[in-house]
PDB file with one MODEL, atoms N, CA, C and O in Angstrom:
MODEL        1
ATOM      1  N   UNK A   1     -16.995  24.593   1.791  1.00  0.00           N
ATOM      2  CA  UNK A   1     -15.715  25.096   1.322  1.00  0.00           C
ATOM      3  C   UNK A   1     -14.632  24.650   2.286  1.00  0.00           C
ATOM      4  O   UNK A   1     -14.593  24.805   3.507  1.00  0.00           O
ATOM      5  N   UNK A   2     -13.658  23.994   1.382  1.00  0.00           N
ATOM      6  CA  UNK A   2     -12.599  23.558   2.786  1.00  0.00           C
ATOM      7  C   UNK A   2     -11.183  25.056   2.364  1.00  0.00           C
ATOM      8  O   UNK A   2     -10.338  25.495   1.584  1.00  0.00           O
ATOM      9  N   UNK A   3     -11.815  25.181   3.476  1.00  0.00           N
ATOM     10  CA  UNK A   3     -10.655  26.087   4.305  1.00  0.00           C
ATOM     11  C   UNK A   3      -8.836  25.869   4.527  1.00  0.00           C
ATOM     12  O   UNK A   3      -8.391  24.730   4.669  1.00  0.00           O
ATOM     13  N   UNK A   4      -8.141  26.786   4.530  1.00  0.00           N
ATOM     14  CA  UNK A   4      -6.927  26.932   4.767  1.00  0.00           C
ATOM     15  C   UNK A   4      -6.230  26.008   5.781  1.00  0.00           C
ATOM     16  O   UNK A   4      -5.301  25.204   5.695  1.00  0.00           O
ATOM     17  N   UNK A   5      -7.026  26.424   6.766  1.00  0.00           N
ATOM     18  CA  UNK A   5      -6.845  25.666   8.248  1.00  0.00           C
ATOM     19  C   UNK A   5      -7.221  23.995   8.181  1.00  0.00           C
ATOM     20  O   UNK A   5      -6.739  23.099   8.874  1.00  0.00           O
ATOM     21  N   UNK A   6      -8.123  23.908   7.238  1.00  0.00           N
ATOM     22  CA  UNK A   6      -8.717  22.504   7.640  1.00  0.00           C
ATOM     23  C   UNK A   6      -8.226  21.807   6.610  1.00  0.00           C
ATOM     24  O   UNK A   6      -8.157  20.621   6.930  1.00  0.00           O
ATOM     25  N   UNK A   7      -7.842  22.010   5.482  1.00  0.00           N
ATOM     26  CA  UNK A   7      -6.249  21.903   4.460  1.00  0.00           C
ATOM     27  C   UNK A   7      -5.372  21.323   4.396  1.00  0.00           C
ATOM     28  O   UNK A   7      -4.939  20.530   3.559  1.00  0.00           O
ATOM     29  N   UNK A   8      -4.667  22.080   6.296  1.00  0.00           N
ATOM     30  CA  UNK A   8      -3.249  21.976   5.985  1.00  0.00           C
ATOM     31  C   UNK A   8      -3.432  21.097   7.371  1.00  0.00           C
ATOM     32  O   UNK A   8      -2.417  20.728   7.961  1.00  0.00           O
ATOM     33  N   UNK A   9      -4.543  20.818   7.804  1.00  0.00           N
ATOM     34  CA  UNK A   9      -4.534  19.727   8.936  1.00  0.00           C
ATOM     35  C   UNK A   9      -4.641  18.655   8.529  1.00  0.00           C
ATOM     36  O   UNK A   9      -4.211  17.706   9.184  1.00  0.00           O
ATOM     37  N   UNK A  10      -5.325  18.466   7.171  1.00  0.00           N
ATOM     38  CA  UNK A  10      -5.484  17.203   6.714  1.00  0.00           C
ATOM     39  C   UNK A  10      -4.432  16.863   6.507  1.00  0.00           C
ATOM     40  O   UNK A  10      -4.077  15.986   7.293  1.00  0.00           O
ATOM     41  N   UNK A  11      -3.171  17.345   5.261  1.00  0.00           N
ATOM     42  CA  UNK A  11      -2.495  17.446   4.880  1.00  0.00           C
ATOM     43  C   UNK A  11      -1.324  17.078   6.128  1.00  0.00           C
ATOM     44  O   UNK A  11      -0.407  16.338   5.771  1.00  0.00           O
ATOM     45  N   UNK A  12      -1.323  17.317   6.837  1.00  0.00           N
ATOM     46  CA  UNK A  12      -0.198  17.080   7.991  1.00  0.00           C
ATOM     47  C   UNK A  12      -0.619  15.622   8.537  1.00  0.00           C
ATOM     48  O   UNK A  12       0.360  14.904   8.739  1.00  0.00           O
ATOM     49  N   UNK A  13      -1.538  15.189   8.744  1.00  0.00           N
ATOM     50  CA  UNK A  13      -2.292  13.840   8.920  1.00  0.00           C
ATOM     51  C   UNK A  13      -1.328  13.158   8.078  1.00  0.00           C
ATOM     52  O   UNK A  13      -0.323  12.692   8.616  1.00  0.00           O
ATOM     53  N   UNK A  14      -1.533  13.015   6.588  1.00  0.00           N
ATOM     54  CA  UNK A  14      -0.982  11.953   6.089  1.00  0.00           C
ATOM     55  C   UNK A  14       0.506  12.430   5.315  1.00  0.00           C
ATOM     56  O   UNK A  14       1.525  11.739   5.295  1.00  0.00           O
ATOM     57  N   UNK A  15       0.427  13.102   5.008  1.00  0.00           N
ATOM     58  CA  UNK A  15       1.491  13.923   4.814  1.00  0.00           C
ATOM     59  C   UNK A  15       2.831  13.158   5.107  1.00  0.00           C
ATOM     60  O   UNK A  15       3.355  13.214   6.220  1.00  0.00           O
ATOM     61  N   UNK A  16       3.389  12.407   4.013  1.00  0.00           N
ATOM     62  CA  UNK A  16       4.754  11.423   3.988  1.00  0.00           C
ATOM     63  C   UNK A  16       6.357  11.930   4.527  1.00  0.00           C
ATOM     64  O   UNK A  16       7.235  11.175   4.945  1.00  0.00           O
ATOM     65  N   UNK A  17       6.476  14.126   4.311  1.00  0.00           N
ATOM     66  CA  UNK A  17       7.261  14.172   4.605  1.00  0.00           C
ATOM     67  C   UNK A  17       7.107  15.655   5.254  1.00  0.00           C
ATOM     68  O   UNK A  17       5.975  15.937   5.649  1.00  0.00           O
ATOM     69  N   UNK A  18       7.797  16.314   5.355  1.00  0.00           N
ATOM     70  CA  UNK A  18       7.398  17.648   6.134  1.00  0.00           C
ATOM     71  C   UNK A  18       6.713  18.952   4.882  1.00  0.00           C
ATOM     72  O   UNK A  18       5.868  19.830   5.056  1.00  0.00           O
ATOM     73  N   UNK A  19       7.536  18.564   3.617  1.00  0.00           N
ATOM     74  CA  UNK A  19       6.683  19.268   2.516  1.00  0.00           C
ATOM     75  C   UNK A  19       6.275  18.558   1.670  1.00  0.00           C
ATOM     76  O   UNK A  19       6.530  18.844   0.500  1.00  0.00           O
ATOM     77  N   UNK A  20       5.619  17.568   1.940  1.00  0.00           N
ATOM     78  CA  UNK A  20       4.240  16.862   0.912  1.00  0.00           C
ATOM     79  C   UNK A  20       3.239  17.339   0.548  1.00  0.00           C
ATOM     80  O   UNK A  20       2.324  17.686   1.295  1.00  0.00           O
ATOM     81  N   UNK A  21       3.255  17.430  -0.648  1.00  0.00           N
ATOM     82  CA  UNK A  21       1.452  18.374  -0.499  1.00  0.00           C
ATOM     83  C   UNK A  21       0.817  17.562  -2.023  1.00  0.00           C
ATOM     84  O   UNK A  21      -0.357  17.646  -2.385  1.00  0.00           O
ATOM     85  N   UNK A  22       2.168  16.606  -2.939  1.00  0.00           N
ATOM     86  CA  UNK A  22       1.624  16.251  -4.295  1.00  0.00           C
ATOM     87  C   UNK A  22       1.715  14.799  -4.303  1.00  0.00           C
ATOM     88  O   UNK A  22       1.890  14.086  -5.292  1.00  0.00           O
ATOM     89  N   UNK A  23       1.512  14.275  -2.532  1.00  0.00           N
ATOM     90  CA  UNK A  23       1.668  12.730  -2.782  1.00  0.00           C
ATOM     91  C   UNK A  23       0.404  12.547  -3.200  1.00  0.00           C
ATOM     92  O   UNK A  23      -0.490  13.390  -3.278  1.00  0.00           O
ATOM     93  N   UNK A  24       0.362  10.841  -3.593  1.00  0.00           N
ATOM     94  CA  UNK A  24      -1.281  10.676  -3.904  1.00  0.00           C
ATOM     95  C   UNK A  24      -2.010  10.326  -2.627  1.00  0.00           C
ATOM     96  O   UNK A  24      -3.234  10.452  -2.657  1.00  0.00           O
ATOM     97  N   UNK A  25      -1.426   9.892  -1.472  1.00  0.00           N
ATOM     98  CA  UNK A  25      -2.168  10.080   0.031  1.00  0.00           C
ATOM     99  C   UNK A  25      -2.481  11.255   0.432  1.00  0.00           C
ATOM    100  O   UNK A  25      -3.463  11.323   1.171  1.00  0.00           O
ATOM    101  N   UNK A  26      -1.939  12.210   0.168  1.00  0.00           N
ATOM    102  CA  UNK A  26      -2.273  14.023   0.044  1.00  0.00           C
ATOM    103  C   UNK A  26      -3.449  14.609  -0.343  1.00  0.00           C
ATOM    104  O   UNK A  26      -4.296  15.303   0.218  1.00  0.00           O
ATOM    105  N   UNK A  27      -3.238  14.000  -1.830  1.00  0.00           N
ATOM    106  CA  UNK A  27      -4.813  14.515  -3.130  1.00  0.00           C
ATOM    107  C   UNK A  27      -5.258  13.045  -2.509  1.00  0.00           C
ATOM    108  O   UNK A  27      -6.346  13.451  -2.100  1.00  0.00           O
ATOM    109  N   UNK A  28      -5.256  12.460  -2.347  1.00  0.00           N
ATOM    110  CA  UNK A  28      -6.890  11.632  -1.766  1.00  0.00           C
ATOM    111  C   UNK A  28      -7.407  11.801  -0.656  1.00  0.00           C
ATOM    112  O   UNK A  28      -8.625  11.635  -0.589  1.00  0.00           O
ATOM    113  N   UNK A  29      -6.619  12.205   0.642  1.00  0.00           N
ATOM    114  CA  UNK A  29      -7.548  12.519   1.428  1.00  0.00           C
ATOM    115  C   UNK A  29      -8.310  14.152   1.253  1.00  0.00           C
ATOM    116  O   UNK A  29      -9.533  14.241   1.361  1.00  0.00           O
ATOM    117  N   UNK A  30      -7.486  15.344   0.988  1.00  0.00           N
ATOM    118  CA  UNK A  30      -8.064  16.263   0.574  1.00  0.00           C
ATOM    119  C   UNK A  30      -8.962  16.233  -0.206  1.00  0.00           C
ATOM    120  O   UNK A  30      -9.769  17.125   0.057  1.00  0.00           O
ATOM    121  N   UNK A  31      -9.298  15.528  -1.229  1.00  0.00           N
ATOM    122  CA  UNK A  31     -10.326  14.863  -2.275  1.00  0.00           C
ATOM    123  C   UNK A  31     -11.392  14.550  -1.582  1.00  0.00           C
ATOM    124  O   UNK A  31     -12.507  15.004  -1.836  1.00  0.00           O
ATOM    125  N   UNK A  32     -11.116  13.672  -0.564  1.00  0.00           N
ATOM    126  CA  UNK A  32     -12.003  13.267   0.599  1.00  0.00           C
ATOM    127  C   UNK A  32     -12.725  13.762   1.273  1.00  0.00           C
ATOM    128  O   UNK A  32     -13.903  13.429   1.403  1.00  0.00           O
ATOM    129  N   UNK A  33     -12.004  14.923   2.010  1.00  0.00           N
ATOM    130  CA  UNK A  33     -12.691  16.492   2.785  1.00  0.00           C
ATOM    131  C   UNK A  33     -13.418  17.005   2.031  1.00  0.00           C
ATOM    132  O   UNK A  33     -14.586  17.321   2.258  1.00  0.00           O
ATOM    133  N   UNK A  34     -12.665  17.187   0.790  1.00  0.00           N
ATOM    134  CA  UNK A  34     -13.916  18.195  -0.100  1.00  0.00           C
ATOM    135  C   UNK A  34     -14.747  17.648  -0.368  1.00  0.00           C
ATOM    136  O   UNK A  34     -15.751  18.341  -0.533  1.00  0.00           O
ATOM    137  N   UNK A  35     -14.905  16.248  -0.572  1.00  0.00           N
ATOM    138  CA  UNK A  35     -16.071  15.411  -1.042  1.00  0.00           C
ATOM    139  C   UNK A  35     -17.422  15.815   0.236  1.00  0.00           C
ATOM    140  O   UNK A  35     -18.567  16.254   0.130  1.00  0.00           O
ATOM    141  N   UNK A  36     -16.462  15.351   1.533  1.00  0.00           N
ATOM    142  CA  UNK A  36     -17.191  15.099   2.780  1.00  0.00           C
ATOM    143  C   UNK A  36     -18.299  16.268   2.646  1.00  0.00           C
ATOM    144  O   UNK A  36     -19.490  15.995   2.494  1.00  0.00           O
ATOM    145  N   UNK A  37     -17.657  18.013   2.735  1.00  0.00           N
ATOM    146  CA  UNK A  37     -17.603  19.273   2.703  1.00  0.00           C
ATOM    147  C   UNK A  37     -19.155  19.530   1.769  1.00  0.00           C
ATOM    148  O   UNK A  37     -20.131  20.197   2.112  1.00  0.00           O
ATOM    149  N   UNK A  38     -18.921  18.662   0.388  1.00  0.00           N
ATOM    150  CA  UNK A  38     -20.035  19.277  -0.934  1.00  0.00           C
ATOM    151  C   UNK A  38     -21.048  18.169  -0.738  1.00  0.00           C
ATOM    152  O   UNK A  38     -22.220  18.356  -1.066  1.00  0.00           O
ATOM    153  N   UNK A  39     -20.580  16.849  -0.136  1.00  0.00           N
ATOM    154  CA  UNK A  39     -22.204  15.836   0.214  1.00  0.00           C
ATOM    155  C   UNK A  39     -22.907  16.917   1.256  1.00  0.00           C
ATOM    156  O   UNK A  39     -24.074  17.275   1.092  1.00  0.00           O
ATOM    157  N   UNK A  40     -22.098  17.391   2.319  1.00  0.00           N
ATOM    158  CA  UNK A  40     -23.390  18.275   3.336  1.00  0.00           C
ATOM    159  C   UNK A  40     -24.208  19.437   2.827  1.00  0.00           C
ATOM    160  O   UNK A  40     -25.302  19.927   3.109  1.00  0.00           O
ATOM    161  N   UNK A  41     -22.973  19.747   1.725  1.00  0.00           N
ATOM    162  CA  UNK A  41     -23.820  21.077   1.088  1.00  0.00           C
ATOM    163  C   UNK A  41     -24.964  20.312   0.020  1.00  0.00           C
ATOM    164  O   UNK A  41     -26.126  20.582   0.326  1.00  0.00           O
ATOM    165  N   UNK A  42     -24.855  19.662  -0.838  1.00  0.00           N
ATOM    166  CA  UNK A  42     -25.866  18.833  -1.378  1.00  0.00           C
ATOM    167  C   UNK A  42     -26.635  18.668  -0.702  1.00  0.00           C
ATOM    168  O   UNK A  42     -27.528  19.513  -0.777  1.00  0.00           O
ATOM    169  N   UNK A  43     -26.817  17.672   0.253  1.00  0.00           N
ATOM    170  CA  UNK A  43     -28.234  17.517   1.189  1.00  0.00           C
ATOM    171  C   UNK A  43     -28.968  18.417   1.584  1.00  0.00           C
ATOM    172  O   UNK A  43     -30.178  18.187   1.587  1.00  0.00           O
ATOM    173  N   UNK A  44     -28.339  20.101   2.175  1.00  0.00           N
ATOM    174  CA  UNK A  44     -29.515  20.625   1.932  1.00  0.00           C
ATOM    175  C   UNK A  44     -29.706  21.427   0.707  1.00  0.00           C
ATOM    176  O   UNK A  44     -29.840  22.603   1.047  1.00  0.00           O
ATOM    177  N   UNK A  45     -29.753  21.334  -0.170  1.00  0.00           N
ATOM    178  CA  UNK A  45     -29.235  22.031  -1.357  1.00  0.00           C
ATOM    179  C   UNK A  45     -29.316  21.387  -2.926  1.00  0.00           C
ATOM    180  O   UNK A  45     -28.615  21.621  -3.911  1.00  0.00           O
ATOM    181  N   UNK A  46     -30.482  20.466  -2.736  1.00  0.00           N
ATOM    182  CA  UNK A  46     -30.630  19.521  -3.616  1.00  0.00           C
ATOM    183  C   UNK A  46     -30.713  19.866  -4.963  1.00  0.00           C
ATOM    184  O   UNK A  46     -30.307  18.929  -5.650  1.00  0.00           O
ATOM    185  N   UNK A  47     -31.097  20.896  -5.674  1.00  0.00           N
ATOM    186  CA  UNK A  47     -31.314  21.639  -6.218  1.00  0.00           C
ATOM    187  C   UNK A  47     -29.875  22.443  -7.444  1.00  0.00           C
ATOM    188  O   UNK A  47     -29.943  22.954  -8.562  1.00  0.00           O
ATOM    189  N   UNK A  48     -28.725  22.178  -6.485  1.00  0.00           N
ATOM    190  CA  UNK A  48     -27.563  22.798  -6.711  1.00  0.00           C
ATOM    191  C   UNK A  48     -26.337  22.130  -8.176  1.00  0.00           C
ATOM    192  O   UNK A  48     -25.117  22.115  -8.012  1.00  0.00           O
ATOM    193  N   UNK A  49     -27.084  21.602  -9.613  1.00  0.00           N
ATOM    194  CA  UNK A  49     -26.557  20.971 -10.005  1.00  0.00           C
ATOM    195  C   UNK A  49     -25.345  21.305 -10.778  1.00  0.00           C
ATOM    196  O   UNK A  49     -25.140  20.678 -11.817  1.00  0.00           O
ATOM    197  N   UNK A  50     -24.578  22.154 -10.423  1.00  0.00           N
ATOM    198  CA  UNK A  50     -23.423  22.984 -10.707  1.00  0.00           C
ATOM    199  C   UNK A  50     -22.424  22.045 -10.050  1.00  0.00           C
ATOM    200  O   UNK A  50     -21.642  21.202 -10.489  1.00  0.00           O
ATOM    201  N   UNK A  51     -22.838  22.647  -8.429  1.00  0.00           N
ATOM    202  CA  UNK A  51     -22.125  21.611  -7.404  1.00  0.00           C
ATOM    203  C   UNK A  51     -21.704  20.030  -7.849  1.00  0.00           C
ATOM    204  O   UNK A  51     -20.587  19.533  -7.992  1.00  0.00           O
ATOM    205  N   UNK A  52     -23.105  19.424  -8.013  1.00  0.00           N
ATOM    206  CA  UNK A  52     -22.938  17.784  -8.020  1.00  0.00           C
ATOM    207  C   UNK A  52     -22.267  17.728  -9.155  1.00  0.00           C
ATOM    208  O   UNK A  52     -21.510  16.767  -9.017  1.00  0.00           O
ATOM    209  N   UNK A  53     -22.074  18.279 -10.380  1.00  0.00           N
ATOM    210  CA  UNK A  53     -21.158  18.133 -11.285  1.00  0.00           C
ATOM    211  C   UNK A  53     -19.818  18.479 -11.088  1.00  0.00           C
ATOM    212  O   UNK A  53     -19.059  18.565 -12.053  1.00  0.00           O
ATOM    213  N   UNK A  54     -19.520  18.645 -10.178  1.00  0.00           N
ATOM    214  CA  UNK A  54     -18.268  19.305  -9.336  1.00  0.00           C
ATOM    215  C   UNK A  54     -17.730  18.076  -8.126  1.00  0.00           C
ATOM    216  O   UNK A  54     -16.608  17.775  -7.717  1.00  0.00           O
ATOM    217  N   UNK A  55     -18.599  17.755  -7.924  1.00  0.00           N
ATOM    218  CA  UNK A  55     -18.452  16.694  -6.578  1.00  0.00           C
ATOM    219  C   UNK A  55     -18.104  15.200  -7.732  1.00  0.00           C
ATOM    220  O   UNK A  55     -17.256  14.343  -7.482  1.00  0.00           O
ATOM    221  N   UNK A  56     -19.063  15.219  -9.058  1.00  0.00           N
ATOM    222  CA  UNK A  56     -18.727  14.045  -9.644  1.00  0.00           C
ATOM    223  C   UNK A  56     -17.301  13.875 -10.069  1.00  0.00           C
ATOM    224  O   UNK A  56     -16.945  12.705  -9.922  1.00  0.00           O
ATOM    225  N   UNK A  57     -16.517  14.533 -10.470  1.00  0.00           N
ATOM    226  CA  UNK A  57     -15.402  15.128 -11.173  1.00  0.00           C
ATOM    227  C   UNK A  57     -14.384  14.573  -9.772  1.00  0.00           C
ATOM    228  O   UNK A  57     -13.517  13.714  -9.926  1.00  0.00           O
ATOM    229  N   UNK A  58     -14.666  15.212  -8.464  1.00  0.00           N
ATOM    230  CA  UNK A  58     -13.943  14.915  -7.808  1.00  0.00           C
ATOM    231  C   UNK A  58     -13.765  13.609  -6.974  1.00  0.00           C
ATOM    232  O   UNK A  58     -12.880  13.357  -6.157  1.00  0.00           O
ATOM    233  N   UNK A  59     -14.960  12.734  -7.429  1.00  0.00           N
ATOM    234  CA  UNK A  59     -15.070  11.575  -6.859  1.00  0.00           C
ATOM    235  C   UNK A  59     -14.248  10.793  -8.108  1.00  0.00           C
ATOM    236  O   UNK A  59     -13.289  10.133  -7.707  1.00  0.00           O
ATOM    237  N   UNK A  60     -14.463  10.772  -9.453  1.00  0.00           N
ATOM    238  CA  UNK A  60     -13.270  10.219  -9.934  1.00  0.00           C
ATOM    239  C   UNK A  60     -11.780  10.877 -10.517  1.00  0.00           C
ATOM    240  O   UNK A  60     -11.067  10.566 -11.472  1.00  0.00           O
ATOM    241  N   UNK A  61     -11.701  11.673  -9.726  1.00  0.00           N
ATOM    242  CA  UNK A  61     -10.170  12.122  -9.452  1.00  0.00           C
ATOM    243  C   UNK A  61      -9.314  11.626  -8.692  1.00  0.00           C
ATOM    244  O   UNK A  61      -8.103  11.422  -8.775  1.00  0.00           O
ATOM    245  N   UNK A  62     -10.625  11.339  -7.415  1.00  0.00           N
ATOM    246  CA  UNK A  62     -10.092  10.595  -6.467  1.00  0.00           C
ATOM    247  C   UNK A  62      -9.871   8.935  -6.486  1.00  0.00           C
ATOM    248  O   UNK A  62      -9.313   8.133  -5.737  1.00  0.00           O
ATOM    249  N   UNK A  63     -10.635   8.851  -7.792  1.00  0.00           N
ATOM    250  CA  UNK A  63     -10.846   7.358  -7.539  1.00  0.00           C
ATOM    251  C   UNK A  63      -9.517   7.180  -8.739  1.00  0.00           C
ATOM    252  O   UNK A  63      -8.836   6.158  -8.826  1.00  0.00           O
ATOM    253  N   UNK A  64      -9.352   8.345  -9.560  1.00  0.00           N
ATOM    254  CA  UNK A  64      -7.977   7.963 -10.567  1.00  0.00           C
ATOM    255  C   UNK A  64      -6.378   7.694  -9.838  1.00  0.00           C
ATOM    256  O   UNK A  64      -5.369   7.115 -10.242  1.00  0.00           O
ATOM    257  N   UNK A  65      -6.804   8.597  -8.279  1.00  0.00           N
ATOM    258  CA  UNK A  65      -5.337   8.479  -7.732  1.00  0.00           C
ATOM    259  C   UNK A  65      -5.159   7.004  -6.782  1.00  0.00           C
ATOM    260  O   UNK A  65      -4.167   6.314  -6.551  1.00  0.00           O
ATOM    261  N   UNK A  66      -6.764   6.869  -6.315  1.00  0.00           N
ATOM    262  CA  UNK A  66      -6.644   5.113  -5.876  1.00  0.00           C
ATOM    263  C   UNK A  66      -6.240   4.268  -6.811  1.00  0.00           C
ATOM    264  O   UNK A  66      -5.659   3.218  -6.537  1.00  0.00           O
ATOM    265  N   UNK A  67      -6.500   4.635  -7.946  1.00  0.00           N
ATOM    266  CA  UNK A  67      -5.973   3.225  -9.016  1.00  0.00           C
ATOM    267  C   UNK A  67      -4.539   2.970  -9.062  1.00  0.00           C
ATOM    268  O   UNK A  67      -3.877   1.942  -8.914  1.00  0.00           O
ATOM    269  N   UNK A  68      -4.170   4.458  -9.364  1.00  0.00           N
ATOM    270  CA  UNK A  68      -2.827   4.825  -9.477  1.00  0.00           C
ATOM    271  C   UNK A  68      -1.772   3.949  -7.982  1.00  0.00           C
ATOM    272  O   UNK A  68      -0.648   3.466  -8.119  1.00  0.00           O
ATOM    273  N   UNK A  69      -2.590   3.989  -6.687  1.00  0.00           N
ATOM    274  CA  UNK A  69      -1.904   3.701  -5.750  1.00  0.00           C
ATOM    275  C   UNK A  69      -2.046   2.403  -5.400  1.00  0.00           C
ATOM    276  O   UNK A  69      -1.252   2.025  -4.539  1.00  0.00           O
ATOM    277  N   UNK A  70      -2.738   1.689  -5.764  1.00  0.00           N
ATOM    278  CA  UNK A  70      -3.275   0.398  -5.539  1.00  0.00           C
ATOM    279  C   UNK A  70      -2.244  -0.400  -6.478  1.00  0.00           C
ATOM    280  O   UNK A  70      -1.697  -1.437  -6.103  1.00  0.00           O
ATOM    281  N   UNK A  71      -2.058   0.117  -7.590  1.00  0.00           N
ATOM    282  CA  UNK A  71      -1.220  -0.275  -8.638  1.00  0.00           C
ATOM    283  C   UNK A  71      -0.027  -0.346  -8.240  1.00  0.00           C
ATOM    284  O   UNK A  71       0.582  -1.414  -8.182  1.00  0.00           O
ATOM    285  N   UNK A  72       0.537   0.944  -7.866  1.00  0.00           N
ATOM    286  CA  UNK A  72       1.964   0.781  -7.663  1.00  0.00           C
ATOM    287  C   UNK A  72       2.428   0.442  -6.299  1.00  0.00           C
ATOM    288  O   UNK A  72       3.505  -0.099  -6.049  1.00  0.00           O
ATOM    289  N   UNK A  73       1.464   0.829  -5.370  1.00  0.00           N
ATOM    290  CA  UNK A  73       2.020   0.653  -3.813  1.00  0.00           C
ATOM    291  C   UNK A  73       0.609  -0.292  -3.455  1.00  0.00           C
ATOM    292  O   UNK A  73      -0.486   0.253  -3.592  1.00  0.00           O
ATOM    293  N   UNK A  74       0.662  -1.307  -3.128  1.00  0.00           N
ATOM    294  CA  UNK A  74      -1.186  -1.747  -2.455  1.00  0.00           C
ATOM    295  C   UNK A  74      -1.048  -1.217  -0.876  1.00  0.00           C
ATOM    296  O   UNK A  74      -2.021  -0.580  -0.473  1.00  0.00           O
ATOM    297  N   UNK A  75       0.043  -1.409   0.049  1.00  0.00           N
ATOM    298  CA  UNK A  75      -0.084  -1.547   1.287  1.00  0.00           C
ATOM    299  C   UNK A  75      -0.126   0.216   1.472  1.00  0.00           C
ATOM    300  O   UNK A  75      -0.475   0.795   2.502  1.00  0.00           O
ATOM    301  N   UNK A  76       0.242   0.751   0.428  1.00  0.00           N
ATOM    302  CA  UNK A  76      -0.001   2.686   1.094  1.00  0.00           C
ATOM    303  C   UNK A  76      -1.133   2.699   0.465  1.00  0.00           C
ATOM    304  O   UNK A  76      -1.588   3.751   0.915  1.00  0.00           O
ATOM    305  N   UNK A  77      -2.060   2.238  -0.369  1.00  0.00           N
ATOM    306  CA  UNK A  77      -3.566   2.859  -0.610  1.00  0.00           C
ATOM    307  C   UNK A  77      -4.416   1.664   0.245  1.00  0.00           C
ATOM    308  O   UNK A  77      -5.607   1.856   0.492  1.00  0.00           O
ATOM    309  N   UNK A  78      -3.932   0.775   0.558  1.00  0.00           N
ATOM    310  CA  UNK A  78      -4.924  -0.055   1.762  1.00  0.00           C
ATOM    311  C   UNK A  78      -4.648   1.230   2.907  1.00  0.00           C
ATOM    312  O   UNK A  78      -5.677   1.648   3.438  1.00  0.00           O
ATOM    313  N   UNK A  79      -3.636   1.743   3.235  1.00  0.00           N
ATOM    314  CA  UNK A  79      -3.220   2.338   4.770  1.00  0.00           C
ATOM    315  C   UNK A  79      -4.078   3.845   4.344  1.00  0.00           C
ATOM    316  O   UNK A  79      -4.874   4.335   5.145  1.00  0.00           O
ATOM    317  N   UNK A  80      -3.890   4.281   3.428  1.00  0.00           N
ATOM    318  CA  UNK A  80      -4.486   5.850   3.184  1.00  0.00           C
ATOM    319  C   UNK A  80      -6.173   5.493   2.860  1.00  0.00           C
ATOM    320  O   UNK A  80      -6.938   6.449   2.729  1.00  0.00           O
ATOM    321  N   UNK A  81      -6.605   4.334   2.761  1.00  0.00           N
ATOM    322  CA  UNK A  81      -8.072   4.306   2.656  1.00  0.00           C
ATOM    323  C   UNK A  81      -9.009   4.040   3.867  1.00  0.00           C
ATOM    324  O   UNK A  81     -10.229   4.201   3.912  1.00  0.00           O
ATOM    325  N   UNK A  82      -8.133   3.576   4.883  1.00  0.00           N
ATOM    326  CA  UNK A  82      -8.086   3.252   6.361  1.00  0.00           C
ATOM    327  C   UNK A  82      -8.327   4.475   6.984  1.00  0.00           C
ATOM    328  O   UNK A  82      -9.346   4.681   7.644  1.00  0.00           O
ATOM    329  N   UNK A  83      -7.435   5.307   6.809  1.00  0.00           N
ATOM    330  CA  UNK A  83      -7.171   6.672   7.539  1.00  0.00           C
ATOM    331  C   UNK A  83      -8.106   7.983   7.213  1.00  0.00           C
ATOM    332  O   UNK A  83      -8.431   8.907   7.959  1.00  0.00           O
ATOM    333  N   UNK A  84      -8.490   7.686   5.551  1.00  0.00           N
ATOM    334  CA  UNK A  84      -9.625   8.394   5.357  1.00  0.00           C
ATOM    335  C   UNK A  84     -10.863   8.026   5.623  1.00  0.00           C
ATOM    336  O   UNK A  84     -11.634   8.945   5.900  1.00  0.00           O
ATOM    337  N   UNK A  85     -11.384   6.681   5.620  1.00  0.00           N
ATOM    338  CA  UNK A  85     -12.552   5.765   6.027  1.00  0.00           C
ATOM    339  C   UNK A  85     -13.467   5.613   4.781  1.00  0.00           C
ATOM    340  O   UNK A  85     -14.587   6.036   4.494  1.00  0.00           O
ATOM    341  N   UNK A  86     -12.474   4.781   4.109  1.00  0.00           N
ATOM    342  CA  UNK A  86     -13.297   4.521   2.488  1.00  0.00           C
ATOM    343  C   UNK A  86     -13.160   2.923   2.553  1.00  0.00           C
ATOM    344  O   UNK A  86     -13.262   2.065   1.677  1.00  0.00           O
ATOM    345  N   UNK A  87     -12.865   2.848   4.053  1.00  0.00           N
ATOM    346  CA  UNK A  87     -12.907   1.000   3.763  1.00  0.00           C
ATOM    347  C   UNK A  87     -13.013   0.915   5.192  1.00  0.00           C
ATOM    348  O   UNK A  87     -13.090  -0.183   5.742  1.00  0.00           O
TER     349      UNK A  87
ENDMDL
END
């Protein structure tokens, strides 16, 4: 479960302006955490297929806002894929 605290740290990381919270560098790295967050819970937890249908959903949510950014900006979804470590 990502937390409040661990949220609004991400969120300040890439975070474009002092109240960003609906850029698409925003929802992709948070996308990211939570991803990170539900692979550890999966591994031990194999069993949990509620979850992985939850984790699938959010892997192409995330992958709808890379398209989206690749499209319109390349050099901010090359820089926000860097910073999250998806490349």
């Amino acid at each position: 479960m990502l937390t409040k605290v661990k949220k609004q740290k991400v969120i300040k990381d890439v975070a474009l302006h002092a109240t960003d919270t609906g850029s698409p560098e925003v929802q992709i790295a948070v996308l990211s955490k939570k991803i990170d967050e539900l692979t550890k819970h999966l591994k031990k937890n194999a069993k949990d297929n509620h979850s992985r249908r939850g984790l699938i959903g959010m892997v192409a949510d995330r992958r709808k806002h890379l398209k989206y950014l690749e499209k319109n900006a390349p050099k901010r979804a090359e820089a926000i894929m860097k910073k999250v470590g998806l490349k």
